[in-house]
C-alpha positions in Angstrom: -307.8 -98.1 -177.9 -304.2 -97.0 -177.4 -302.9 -93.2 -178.1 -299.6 -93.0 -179.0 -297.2 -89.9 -177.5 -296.4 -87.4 -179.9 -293.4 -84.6 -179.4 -294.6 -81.3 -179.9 -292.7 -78.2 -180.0 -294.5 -75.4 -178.2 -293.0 -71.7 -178.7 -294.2 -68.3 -177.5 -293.1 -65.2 -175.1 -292.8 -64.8 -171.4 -293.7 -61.4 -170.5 -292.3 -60.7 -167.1 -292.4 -57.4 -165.5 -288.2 -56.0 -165.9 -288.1 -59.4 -168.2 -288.9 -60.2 -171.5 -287.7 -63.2 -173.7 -289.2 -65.7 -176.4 -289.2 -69.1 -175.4 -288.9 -73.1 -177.5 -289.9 -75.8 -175.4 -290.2 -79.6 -176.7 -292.4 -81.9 -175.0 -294.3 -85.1 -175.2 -297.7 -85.2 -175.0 -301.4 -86.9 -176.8 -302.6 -84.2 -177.8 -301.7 -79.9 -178.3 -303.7 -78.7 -175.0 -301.7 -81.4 -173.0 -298.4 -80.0 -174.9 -299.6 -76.6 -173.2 -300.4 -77.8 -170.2 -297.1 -79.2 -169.9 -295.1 -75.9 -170.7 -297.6 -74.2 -168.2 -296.3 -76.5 -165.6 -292.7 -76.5 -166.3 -292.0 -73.1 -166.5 -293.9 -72.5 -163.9 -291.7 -74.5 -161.4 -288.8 -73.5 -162.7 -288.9 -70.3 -163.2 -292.0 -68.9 -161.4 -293.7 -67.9 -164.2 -297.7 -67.6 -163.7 -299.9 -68.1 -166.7 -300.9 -64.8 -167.6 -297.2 -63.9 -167.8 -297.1 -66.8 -171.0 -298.2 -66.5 -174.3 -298.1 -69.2 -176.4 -297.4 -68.2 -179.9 -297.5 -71.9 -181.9 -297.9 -75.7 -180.8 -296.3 -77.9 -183.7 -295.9 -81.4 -183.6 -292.3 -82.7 -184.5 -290.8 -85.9 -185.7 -288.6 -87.7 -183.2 -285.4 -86.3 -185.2 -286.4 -82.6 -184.6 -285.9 -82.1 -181.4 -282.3 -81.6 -179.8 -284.0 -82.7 -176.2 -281.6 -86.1 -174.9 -284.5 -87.1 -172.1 -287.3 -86.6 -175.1 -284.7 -88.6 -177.8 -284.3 -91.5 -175.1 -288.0 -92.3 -173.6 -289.5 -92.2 -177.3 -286.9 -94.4 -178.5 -288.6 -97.2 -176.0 
């Protein structure tokens, strides 16, 4: 059996200490805890964010037209 990738639009707060901002990441994943996952990790790397210091608020999934995200728009066109 074959799962298909899904786009999922994960929002929620970072709560740095001296920084403080809402955040709206899209990302494809199976499933919503891999969506999460996902943000964990990018944010992470970019920005040197640990986990407690992330709160997700919502994890929607989104049609392919949703998202304003080129790389997501080009490898689920494939």
């Amino acid at each position: 059996m074959m799962s298909t990738v899904k786009i999922f639009r994960v929002k929620g707060r970072i709560l740095k200490p001296g920084y403080k901002t809402t955040f709206s990441k899209d990302v494809r994943a199976l499933k919503p805890a891999d969506a999460i996952e996902k943000v964990y990790m990018l944010l992470g790397g970019q920005h040197h964010i640990k986990r407690f210091q992330l709160k997700i608020d919502s994890v929607k999934e989104i049609l392919y037209e949703d998202t304003n995200d080129n790389i997501i728009k080009a490898l689920s066109k494939a």
